[in-house]
PDB file of N, CA, C and O in Angstrom, chain B, residues numbered from 101:
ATOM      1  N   UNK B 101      -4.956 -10.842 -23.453  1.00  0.00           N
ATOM      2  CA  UNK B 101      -5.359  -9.465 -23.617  1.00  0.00           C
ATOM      3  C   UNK B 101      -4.298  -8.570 -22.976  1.00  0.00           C
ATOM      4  O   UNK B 101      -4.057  -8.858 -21.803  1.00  0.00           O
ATOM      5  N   UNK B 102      -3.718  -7.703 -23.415  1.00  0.00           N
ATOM      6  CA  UNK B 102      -2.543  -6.511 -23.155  1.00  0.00           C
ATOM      7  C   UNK B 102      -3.269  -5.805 -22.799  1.00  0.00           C
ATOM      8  O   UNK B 102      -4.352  -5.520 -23.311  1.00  0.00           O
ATOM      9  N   UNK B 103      -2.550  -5.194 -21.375  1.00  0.00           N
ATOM     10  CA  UNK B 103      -3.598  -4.172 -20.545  1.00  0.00           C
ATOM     11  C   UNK B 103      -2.393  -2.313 -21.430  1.00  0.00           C
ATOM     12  O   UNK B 103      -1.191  -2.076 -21.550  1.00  0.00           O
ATOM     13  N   UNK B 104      -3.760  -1.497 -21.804  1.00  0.00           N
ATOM     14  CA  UNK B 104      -2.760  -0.272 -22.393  1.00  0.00           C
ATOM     15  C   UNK B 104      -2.551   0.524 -21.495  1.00  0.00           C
ATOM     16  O   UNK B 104      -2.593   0.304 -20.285  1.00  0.00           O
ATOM     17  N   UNK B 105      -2.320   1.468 -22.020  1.00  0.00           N
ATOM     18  CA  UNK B 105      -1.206   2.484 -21.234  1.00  0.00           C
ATOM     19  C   UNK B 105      -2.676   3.651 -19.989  1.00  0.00           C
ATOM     20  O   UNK B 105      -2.430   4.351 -19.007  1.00  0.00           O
ATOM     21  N   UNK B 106      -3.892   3.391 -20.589  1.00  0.00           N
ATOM     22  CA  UNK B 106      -4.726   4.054 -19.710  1.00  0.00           C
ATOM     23  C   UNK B 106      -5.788   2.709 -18.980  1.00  0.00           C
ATOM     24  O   UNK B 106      -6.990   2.846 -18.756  1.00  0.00           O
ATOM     25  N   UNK B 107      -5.078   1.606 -18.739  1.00  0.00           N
ATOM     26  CA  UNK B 107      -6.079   0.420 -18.169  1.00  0.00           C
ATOM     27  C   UNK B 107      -6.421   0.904 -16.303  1.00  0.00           C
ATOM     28  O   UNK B 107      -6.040   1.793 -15.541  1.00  0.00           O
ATOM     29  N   UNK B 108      -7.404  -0.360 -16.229  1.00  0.00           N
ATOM     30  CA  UNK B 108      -8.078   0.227 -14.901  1.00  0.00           C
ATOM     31  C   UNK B 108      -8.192  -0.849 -14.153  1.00  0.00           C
ATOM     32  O   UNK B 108      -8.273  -1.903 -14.784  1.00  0.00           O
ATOM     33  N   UNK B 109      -8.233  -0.932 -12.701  1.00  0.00           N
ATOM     34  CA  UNK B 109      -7.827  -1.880 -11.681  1.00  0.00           C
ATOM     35  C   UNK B 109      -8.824  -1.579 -10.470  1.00  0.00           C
ATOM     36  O   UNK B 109      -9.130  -0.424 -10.170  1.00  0.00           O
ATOM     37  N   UNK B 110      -9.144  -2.319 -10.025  1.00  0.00           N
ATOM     38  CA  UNK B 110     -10.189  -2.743  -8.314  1.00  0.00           C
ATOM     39  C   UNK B 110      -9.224  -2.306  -7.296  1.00  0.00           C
ATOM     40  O   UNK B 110      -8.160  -2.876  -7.056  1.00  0.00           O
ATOM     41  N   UNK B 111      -9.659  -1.281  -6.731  1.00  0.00           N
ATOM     42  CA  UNK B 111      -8.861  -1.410  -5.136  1.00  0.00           C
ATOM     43  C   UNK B 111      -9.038  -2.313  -5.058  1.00  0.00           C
ATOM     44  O   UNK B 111      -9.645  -2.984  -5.892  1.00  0.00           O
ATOM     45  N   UNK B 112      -8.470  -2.790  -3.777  1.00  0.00           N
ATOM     46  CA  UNK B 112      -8.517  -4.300  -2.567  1.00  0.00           C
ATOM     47  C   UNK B 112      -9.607  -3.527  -1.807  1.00  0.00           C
ATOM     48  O   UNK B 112     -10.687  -4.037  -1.508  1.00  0.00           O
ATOM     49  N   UNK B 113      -9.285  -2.375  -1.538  1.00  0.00           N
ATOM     50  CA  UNK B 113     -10.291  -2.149  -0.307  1.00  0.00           C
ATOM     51  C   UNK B 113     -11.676  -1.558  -0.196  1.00  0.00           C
ATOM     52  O   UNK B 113     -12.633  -1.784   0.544  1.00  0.00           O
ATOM     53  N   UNK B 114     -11.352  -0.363  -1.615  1.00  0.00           N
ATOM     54  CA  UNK B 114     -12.779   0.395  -1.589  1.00  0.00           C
ATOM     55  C   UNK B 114     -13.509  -0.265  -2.690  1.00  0.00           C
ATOM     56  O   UNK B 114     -14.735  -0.278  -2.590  1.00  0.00           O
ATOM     57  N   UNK B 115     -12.814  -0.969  -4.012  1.00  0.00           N
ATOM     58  CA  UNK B 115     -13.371  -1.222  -5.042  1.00  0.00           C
ATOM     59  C   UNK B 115     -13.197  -0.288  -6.303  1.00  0.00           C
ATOM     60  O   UNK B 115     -13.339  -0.602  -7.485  1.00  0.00           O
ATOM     61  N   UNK B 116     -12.923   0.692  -5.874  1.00  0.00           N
ATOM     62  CA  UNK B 116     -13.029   1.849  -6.898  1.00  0.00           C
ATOM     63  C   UNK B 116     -12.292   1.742  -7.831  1.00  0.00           C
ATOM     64  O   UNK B 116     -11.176   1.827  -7.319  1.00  0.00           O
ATOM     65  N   UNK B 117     -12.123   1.560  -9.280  1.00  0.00           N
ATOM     66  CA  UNK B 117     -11.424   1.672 -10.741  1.00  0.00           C
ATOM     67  C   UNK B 117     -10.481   2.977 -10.106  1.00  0.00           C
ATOM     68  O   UNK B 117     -10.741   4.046  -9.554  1.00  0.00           O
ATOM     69  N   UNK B 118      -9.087   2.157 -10.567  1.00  0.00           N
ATOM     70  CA  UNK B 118      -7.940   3.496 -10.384  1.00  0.00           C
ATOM     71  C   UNK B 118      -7.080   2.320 -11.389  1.00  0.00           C
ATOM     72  O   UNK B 118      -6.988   1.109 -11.593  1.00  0.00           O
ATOM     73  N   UNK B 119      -6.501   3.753 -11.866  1.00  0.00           N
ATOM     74  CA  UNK B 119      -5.574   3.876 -13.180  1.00  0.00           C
ATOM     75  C   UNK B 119      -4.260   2.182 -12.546  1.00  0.00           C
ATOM     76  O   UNK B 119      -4.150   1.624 -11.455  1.00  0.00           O
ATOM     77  N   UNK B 120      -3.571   1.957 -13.870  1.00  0.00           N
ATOM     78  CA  UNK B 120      -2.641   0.760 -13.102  1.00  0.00           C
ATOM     79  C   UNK B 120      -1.080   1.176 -13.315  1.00  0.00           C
ATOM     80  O   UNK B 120      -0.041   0.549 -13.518  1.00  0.00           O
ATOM     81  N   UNK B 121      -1.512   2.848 -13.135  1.00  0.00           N
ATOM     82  CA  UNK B 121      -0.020   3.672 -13.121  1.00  0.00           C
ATOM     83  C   UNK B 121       0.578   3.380 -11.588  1.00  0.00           C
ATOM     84  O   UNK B 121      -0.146   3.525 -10.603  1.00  0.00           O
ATOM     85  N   UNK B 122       1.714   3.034 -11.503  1.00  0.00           N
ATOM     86  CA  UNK B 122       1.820   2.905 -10.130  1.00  0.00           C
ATOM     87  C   UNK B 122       2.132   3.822  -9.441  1.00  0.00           C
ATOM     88  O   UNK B 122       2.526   3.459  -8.332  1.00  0.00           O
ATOM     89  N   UNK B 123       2.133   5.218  -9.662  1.00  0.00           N
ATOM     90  CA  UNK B 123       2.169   5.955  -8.521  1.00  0.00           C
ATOM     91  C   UNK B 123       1.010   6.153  -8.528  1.00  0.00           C
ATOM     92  O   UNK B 123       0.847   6.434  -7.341  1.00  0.00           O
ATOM     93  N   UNK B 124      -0.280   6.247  -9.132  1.00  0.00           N
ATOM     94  CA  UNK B 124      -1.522   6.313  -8.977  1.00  0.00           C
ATOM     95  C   UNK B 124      -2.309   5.862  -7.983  1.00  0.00           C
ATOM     96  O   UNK B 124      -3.110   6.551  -7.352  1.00  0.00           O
ATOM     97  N   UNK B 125      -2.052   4.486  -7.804  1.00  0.00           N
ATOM     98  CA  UNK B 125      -2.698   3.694  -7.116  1.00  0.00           C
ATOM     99  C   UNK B 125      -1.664   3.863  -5.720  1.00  0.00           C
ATOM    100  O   UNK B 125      -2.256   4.227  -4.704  1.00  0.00           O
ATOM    101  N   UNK B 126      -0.821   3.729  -5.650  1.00  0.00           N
ATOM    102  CA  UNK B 126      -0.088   4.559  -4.324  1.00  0.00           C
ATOM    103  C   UNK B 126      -0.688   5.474  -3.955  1.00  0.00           C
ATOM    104  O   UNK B 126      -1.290   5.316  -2.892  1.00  0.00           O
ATOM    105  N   UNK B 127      -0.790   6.731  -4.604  1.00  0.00           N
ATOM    106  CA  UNK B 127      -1.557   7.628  -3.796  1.00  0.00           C
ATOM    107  C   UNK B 127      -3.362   7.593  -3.608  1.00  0.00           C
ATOM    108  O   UNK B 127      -4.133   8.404  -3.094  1.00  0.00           O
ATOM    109  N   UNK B 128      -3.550   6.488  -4.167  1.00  0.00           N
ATOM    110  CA  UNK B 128      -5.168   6.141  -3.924  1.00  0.00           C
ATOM    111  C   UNK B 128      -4.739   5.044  -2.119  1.00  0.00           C
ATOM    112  O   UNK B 128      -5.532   5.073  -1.178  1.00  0.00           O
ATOM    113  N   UNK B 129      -3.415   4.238  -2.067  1.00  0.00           N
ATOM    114  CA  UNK B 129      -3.404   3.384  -1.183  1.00  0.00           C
ATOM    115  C   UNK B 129      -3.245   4.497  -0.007  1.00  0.00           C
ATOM    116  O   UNK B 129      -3.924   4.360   1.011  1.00  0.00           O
ATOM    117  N   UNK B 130      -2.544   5.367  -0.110  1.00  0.00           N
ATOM    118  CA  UNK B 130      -2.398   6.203   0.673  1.00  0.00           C
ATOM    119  C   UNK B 130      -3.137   7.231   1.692  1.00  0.00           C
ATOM    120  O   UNK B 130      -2.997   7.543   2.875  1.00  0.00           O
ATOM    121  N   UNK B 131      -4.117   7.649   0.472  1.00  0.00           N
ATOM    122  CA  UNK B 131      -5.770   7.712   0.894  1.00  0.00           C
ATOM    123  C   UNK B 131      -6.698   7.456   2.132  1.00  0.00           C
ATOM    124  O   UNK B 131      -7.429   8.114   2.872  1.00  0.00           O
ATOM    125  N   UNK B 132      -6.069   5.463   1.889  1.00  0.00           N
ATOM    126  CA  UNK B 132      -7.000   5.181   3.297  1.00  0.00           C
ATOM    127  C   UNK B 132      -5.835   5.024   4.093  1.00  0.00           C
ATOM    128  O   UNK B 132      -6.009   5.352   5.267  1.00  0.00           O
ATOM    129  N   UNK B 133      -4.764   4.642   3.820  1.00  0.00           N
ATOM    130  CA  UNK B 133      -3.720   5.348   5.221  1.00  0.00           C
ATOM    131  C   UNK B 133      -4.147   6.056   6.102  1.00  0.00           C
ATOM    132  O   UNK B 133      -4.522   5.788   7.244  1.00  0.00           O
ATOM    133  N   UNK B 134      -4.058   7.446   5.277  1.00  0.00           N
ATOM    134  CA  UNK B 134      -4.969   8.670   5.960  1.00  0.00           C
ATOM    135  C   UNK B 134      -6.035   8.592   6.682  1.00  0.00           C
ATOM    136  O   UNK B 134      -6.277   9.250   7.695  1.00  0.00           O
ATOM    137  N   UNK B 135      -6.954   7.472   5.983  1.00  0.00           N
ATOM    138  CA  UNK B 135      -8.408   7.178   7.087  1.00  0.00           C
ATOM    139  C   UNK B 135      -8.577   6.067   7.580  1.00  0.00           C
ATOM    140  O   UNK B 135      -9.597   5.381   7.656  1.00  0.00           O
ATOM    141  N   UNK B 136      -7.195   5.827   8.041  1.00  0.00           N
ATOM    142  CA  UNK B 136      -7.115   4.403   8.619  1.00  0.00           C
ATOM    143  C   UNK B 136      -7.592   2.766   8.756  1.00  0.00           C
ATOM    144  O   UNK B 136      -7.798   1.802   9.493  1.00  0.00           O
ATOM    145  N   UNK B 137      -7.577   3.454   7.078  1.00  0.00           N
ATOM    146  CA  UNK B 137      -8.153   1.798   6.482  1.00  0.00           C
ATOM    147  C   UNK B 137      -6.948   0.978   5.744  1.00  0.00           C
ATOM    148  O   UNK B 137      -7.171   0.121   4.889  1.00  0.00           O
ATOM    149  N   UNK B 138      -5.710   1.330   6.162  1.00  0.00           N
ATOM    150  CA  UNK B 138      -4.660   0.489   6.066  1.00  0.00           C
ATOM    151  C   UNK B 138      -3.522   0.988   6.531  1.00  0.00           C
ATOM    152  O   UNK B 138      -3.488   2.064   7.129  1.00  0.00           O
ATOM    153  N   UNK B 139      -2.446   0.234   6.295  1.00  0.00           N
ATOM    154  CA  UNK B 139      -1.518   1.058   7.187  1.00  0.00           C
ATOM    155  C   UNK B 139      -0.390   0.806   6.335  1.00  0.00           C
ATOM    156  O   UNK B 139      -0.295  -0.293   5.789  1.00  0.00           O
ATOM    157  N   UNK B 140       0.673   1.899   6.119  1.00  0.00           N
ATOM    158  CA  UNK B 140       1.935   1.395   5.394  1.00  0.00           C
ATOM    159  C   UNK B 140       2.954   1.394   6.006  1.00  0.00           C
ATOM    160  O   UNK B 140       3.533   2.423   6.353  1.00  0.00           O
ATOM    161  N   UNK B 141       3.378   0.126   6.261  1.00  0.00           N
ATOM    162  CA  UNK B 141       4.780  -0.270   6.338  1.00  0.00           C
ATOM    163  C   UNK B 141       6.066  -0.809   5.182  1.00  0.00           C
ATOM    164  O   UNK B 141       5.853  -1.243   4.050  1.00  0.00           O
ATOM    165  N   UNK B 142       7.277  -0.651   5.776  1.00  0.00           N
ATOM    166  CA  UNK B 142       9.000  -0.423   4.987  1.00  0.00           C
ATOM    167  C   UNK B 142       9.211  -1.867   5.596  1.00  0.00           C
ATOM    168  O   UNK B 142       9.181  -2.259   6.762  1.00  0.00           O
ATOM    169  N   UNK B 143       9.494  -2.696   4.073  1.00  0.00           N
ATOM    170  CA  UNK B 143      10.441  -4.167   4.392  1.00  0.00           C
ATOM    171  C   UNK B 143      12.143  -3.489   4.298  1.00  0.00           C
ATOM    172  O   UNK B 143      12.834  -2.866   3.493  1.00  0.00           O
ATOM    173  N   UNK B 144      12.246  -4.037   5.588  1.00  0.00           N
ATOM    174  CA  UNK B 144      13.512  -3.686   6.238  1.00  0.00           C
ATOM    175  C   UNK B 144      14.855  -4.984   5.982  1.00  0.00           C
ATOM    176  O   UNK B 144      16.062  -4.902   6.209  1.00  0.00           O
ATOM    177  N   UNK B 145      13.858  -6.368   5.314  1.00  0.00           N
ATOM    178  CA  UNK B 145      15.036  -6.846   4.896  1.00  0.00           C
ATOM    179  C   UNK B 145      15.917  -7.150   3.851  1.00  0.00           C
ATOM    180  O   UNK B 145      15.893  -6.341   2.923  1.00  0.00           O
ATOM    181  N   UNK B 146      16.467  -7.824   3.777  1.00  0.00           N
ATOM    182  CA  UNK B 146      17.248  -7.664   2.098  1.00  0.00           C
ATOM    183  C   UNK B 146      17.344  -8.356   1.174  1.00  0.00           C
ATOM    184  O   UNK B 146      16.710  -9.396   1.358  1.00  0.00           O
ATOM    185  N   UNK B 147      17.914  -8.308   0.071  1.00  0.00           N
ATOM    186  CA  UNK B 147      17.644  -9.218  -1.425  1.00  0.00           C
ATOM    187  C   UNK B 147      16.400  -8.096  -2.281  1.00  0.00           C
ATOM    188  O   UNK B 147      16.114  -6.916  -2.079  1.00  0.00           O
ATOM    189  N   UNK B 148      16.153  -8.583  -2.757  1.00  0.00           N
ATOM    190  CA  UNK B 148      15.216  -8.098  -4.101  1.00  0.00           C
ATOM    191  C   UNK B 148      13.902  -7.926  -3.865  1.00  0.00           C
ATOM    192  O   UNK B 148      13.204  -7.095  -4.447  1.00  0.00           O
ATOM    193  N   UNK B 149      13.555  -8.637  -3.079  1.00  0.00           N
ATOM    194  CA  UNK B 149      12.157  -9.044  -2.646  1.00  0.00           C
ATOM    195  C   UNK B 149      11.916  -7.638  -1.850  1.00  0.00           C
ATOM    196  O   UNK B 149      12.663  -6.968  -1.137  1.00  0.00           O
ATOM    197  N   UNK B 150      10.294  -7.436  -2.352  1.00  0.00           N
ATOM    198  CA  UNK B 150       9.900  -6.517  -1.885  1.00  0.00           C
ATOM    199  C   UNK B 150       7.993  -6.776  -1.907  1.00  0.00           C
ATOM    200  O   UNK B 150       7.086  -6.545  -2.706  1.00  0.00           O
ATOM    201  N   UNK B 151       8.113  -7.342  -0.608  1.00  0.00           N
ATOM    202  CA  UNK B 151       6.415  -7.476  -0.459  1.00  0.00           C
ATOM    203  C   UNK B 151       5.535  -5.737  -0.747  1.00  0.00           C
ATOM    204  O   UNK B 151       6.068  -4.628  -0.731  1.00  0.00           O
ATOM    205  N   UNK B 152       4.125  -6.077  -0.981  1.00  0.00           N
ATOM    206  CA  UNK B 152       2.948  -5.322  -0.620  1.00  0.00           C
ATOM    207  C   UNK B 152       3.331  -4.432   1.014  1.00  0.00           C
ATOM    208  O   UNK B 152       3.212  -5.024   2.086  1.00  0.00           O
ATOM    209  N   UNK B 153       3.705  -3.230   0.937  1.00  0.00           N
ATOM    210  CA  UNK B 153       3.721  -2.221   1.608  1.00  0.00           C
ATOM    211  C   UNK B 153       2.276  -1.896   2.409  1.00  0.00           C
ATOM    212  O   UNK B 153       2.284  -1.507   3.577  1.00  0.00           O
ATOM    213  N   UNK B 154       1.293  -2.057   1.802  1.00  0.00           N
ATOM    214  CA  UNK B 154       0.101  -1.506   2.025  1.00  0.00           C
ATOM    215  C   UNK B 154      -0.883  -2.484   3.046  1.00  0.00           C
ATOM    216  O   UNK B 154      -1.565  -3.359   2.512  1.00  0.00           O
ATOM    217  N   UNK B 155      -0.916  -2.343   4.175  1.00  0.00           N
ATOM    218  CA  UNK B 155      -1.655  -3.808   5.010  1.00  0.00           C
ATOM    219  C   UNK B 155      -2.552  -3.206   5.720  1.00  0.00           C
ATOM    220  O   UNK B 155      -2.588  -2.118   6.294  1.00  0.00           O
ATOM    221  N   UNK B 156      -3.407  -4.231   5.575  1.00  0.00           N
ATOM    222  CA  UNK B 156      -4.886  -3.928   6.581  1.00  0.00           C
ATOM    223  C   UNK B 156      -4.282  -3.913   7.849  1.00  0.00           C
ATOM    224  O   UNK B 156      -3.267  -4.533   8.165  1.00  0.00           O
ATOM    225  N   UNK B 157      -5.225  -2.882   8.839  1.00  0.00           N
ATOM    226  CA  UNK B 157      -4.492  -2.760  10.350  1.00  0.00           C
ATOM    227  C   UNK B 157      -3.921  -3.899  10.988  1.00  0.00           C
ATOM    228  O   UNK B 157      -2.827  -4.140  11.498  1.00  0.00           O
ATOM    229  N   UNK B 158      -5.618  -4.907  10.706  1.00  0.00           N
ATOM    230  CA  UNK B 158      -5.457  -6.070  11.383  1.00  0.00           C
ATOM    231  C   UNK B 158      -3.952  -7.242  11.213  1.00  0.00           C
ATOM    232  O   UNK B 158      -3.717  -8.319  11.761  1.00  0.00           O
ATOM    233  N   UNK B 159      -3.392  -6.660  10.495  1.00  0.00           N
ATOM    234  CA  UNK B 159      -2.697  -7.812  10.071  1.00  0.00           C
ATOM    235  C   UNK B 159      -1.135  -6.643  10.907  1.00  0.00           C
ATOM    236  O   UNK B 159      -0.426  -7.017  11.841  1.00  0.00           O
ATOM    237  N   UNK B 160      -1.068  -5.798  10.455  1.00  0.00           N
ATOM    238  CA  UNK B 160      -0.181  -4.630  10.485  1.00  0.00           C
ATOM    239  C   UNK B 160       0.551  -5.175  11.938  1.00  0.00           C
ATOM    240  O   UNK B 160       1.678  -5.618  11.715  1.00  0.00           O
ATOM    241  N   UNK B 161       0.215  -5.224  13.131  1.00  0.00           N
ATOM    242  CA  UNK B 161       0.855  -5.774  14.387  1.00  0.00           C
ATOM    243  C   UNK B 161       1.536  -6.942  13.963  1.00  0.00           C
ATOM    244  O   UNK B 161       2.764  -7.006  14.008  1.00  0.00           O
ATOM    245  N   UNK B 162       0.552  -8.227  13.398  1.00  0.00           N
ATOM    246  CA  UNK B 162       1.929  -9.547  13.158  1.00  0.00           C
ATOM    247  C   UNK B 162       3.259  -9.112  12.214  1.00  0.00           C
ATOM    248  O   UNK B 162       4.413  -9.514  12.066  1.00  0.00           O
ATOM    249  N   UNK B 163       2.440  -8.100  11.695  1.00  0.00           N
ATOM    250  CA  UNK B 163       3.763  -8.359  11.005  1.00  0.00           C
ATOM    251  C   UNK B 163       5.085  -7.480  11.407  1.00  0.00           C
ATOM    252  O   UNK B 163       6.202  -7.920  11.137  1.00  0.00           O
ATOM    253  N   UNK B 164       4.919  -6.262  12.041  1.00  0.00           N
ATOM    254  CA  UNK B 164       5.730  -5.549  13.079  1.00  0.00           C
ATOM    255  C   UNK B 164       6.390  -6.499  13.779  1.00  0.00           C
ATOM    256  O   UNK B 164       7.605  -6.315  13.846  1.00  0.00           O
ATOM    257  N   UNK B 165       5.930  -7.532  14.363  1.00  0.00           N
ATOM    258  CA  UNK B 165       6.063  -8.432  15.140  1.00  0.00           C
ATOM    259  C   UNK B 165       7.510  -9.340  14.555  1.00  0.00           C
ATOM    260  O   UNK B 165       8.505  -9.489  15.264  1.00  0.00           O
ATOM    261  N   UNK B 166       7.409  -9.812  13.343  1.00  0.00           N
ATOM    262  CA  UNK B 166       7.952 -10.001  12.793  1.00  0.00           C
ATOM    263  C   UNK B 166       9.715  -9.529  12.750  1.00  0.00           C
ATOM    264  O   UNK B 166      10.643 -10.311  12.545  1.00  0.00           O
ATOM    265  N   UNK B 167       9.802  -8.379  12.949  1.00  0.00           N
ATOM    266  CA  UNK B 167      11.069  -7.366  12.859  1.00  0.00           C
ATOM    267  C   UNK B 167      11.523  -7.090  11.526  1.00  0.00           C
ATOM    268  O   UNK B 167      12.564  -6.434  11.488  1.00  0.00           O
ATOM    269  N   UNK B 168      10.961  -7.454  10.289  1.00  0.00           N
ATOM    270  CA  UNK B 168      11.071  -7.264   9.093  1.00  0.00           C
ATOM    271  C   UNK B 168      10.467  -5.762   8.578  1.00  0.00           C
ATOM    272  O   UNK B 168      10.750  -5.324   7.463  1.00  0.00           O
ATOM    273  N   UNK B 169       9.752  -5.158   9.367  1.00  0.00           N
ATOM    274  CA  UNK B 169       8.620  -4.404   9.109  1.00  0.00           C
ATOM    275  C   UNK B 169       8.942  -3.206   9.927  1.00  0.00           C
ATOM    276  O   UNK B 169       9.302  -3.407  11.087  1.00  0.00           O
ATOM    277  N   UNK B 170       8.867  -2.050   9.508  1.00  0.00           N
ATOM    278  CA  UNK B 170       8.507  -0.888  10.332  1.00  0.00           C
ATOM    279  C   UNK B 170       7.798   0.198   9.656  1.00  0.00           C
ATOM    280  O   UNK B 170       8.153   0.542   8.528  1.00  0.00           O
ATOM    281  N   UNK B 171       6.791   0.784  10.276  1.00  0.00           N
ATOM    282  CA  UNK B 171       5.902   2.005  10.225  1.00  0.00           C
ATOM    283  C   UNK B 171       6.334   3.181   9.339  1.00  0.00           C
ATOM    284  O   UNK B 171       7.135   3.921   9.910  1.00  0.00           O
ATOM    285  N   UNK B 172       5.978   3.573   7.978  1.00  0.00           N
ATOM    286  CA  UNK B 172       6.597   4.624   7.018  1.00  0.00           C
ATOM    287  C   UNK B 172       6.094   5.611   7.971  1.00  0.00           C
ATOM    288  O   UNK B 172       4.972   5.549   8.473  1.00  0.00           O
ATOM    289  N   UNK B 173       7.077   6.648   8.237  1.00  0.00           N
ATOM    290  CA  UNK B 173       6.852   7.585   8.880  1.00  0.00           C
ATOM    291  C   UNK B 173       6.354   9.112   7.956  1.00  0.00           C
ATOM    292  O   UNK B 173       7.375   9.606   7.478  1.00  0.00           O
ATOM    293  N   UNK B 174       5.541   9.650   7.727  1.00  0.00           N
ATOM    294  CA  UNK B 174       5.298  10.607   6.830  1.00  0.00           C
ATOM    295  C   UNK B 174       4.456  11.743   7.722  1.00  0.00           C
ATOM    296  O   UNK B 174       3.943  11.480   8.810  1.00  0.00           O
ATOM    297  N   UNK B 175       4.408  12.895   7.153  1.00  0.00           N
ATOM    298  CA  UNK B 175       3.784  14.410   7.865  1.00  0.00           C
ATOM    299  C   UNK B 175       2.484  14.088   6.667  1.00  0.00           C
ATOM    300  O   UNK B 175       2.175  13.736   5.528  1.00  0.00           O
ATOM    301  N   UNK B 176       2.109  14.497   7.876  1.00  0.00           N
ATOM    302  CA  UNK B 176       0.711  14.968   7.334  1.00  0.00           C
ATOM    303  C   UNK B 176       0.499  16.049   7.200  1.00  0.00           C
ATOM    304  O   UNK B 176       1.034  16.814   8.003  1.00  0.00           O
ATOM    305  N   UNK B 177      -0.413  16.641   6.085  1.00  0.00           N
ATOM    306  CA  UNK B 177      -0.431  18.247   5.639  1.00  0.00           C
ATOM    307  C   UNK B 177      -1.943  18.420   6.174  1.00  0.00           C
ATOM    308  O   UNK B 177      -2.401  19.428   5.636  1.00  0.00           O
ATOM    309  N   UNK B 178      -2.752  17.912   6.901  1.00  0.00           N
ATOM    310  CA  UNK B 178      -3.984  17.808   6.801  1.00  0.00           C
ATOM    311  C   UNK B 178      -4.683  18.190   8.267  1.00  0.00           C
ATOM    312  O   UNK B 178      -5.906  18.153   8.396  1.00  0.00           O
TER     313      UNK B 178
END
């Protein structure tokens, strides 16, 4: 089955149907950023590879830990 150009996708976190445009769902991940139901971090290392940005808190410290990882720094308008 070919997903079309207006298909629909499960958060991970809230559940809620959001579009599978990807800046869409970025600014839905972003969302709970804001209400601290995840946290976004920048893979800092190199090659192609580019993990899931978007991590539950709990996990958010190992992977800092790591040194691969650091905290997207952004203003808040809010």
């Amino acid at each position: 089955m070919s997903r079309g150009p207006y298909s629909k996708v499960n958060c991970f976190v809230c559940g809620q149907m959001s579009s599978t445009n990807g800046l869409a769902q970025e600014n839905h991940k972003r969302k709970h950023v804001r209400q601290g139901m995840l946290v976004e971090l920048e893979y800092t290392g190199r090659g192609g590879y580019r993990p899931n940005s978007f991590i539950r808190p709990d996990h958010a410290e190992a992977m800092l830990k790591t040194g691969y990882y650091r905290r997207v720094a952004r203003l808040t308008n809010s």
